[in-house]
N, C-alpha and C positions, 0 to 999 in steps of 0.2 A: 421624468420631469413632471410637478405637478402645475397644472396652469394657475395662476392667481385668480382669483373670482373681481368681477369689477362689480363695486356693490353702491348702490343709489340709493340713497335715504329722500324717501317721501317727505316736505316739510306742509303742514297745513295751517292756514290762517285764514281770516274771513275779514277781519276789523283790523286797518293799521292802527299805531301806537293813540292816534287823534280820535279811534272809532269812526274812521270814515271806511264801508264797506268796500275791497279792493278785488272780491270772488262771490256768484251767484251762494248766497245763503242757505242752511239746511231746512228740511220741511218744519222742524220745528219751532226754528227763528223767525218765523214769518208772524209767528202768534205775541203778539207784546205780552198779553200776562203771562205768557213762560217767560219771557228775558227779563219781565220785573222781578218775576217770583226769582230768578239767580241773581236779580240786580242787588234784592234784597235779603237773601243769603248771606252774599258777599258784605254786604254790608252790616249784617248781624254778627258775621265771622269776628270782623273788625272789632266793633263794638265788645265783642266776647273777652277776645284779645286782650281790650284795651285794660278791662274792668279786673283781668283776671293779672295783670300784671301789677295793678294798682291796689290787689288783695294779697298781693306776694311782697312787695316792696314792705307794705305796711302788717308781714307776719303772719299773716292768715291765711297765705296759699302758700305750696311747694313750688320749686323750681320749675319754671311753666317756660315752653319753648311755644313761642308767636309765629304767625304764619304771614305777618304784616309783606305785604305785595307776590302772596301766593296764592290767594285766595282763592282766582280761577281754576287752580289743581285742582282741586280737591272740590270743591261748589261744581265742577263739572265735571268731573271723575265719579261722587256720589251721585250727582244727576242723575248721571248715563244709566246707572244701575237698575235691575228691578226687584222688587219686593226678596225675589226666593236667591238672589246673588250671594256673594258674599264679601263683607268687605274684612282685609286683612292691613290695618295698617299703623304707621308707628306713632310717635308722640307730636305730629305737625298735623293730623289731617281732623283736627276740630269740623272745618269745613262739609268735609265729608261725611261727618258724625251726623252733624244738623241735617244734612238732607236725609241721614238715613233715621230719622225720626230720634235720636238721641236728645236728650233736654239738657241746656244749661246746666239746670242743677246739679242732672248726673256729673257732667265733666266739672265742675269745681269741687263737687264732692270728691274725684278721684284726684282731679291736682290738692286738693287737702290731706292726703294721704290714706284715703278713707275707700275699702275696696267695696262700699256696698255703690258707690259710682261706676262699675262695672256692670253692672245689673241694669244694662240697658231698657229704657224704654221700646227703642226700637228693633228689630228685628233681634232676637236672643242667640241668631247663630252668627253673629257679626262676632268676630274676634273681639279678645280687650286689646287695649293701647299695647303696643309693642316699644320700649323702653330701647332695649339691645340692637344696634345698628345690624341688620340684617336678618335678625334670628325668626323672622315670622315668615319670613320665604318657604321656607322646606316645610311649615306648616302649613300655608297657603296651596303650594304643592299635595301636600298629603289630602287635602278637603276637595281640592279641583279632582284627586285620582279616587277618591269616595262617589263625585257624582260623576265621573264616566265607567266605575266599576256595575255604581245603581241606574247605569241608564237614567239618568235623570236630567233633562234639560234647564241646568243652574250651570253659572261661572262664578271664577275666584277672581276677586281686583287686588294686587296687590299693591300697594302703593307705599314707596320708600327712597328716600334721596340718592343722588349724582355719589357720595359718599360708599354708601350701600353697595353701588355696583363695583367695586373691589371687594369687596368681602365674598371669600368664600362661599359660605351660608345660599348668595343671592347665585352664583354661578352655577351651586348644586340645583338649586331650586329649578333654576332656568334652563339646564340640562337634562333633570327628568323629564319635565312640561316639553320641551322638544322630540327627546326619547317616545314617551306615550302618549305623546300630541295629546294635551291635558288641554282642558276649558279653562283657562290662567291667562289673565290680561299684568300684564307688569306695565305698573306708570311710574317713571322714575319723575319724582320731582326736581329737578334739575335748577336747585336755584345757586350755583356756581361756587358754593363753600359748604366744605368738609368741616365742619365748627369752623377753624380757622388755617383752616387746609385749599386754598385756590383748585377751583376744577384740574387745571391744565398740569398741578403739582402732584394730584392724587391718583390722574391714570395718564396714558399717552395716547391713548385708543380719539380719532378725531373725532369722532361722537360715540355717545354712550347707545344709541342705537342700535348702531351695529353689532355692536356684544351680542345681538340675538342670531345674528347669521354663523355663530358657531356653534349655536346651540340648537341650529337646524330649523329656526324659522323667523321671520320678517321683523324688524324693528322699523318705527319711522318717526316722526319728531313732528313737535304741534307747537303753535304760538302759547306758552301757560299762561299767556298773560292777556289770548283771546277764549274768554268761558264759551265763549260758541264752538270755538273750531276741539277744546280741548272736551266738551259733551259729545259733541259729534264726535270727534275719532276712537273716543272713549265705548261709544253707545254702540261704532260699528265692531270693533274690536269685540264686545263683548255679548253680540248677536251670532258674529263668526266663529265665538269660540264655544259657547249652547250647541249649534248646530251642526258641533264634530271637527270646524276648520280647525282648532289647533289653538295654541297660545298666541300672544305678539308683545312686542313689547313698544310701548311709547314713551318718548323722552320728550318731557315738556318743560320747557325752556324759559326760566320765568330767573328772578331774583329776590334775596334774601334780605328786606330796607330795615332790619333791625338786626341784633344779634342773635347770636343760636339760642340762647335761653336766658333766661332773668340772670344767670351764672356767669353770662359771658361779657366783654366788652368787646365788643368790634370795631372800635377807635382804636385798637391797638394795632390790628392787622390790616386796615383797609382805609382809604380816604374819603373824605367828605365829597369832593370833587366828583366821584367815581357813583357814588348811591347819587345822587342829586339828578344825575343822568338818567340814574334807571327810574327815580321819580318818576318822569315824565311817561314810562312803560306803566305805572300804575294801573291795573285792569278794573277797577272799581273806577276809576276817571273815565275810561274807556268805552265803557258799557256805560256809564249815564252819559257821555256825550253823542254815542249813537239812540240812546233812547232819545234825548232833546230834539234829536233832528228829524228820528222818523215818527216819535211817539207824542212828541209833545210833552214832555217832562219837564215839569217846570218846575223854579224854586222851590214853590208852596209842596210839591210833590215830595222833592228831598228833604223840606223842613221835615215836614210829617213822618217823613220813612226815618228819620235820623233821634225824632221823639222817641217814635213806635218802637225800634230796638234797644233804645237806650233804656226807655219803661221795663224793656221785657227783661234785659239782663242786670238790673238794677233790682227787678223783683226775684230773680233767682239768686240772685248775692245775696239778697236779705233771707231768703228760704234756706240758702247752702251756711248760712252762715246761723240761724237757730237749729240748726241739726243738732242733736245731742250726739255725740261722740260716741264712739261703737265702742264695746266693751273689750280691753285688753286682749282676749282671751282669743277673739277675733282673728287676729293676727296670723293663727294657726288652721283657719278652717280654709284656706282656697287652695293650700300647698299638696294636698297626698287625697284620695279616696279614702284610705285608711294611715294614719299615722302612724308612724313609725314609734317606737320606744321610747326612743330618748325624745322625743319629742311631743309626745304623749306627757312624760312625767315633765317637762318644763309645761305646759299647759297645767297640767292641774298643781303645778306650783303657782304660777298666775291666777290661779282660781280660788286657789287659798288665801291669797294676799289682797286680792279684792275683797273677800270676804272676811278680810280684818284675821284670819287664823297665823298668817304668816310672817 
């Protein structure tokens, strides 16, 4: 007879839904321009969001997926990080992108469909946007077992939705990284719909945490919708996994107050009633009403921060938007080291008809 394991998921929060402090804070929340500096993140996130939806409605962005009341994922997921990390993650963690020094302009250039958006400003070993629900795990994997083969003290942040952890793809991932006790942090952003798939309809598992106790090591769950507690668990998770402890994985627990992409409507699947509620969880409300209380944040402060981003991503529209247009031919250069044949001879068919021969 085998005994059942009884398993306890760690949950962490620091700020209720109000931002009123409810657990002694971490060393680095004590510092107001660190919480500004993620207040204003999050608040640039937003604003990116905003601007990026209203260049796709109006034909001049692609199909852009909004992270509208996730913000905290990802703004403290990229936080926690440092310089020589890596980040691995799919088409929602804009947020994360910006702390890791990525510009505006790169990411509308690539939701324009334009791959020199890829070509990060920030760090160049940061993965591109991962499109395919799941498929950058096993890659994330594969970079986490490069720097414990190189002796190197770096870790992999994986970061991919409640959806995600049904797929295959993230279960392989998540069983090597236990196997070779990899330096791999998995943050599932857990905002409760699978496009239009309800958490509770897409696994039966009672939390998505524990998925990591069969994969031989610790899962535990964070408020996503407190950027303090979700940097902190992020920041220890990925000190412990540098330093040999192993993978872990954190399920942060947040909601989705728009649809899955400019493609979707989510008035078909879910009610008004239901998001209004989670309104009130909004973590950008959250974080400026514990600033007001401890910091002093006042209107004029918000006005200014609410210009200042609006300026900044208004002049990368206008910059993303006189880009001259990459040359056809393009198309074909990120795909192979060396191209393949037939793929060779349709390129320089494209090269001839640019050039008027074809």
């Amino acid at each position: 007879m085998t005994e059942d394991v009884d398993i306890e998921i760690e949950h962490t929060c620091f700020l209720d839904s109000q931002g009123k402090v409810i657990g002694p804070l971490p060393a680095f929340a004590q510092d107001p321009k660190t919480l500004i500096g993620l207040y204003r993140a999050m608040v640039l996130t937003r604003t990116f969001d905003a601007k990026a939806i209203a260049l796709q409605r109006t034909g001049r962005l692609g199909t852009y997926a909004s992270s509208l009341g996730q913000e905290a994922v990802t703004i403290g997921g990229g936080g926690a990080m440092l310089n020589e990390d890596v980040l691995a993650g799919t088409y929602r963690e804009q947020g994360a992108q910006f702390m890791r020094g990525v510009t505006a302009v790169e990411l509308f250039t690539y939701w324009g469909g334009d791959e020199r958006g890829s070509n990060f400003a920030g760090p160049v070993h940061d993965f591109p946007i991962s499109i395919p629900v799941g498929s950058h795990a096993p890659h994330a994997a594969g970079a986490a077992l490069a720097f414990k083969l190189r002796g190197e003290q770096r870790a992999v942040l994986c970061i991919f939705g409640d959806g995600a952890t049904s797929k295959g793809d993230v279960y392989e991932a998540m069983n090597l990284a236990g196997v070779w006790k990899l330096p791999l942090v998995f943050l599932v952003n857990n905002n409760q719909w699978a496009i239009s798939v309800p958490r509770a309809a897409q696994t039966a598992s009672r939390t998505l945490a524990q998925k990591a106790f069969a994969c031989g090591f610790g899962g535990e769950q964070v408020d996503g919708n407190d950027v303090i507690a979700v940097r902190h668990v992020v920041a220890e998770a990925l000190a412990n996994a540098r330093g040999g402890g192993g993978p872990r994985l954190i399920e942060a627990l947040t909601y989705r107050l728009t649809d899955h992409t400019t493609a979707d409507d989510a008035s078909r699947y879910r009610d008004d009633e239901t998001v209004g509620e989670f309104w009130k969880r909004d973590p950008i409300a959250r974080l400026r009403n514990y600033l007001s209380e401890s910091s002093g944040w006042t209107r004029e402060d918000e006005e200014a921060l609410i210009a200042d981003c609006a300026a900044e991503i208004d002049k990368a529209a206008e910059e993303y938007l006189a880009l001259a247009p990459a040359s056809p031919e393009t198309m074909f250069d990120y795909l192979y080291a060396s191209l393949p044949k037939d793929l060779a001879a349709q390129r320089d068919e494209v090269l001839k008809k640019a050039a008027g021969d074809g």
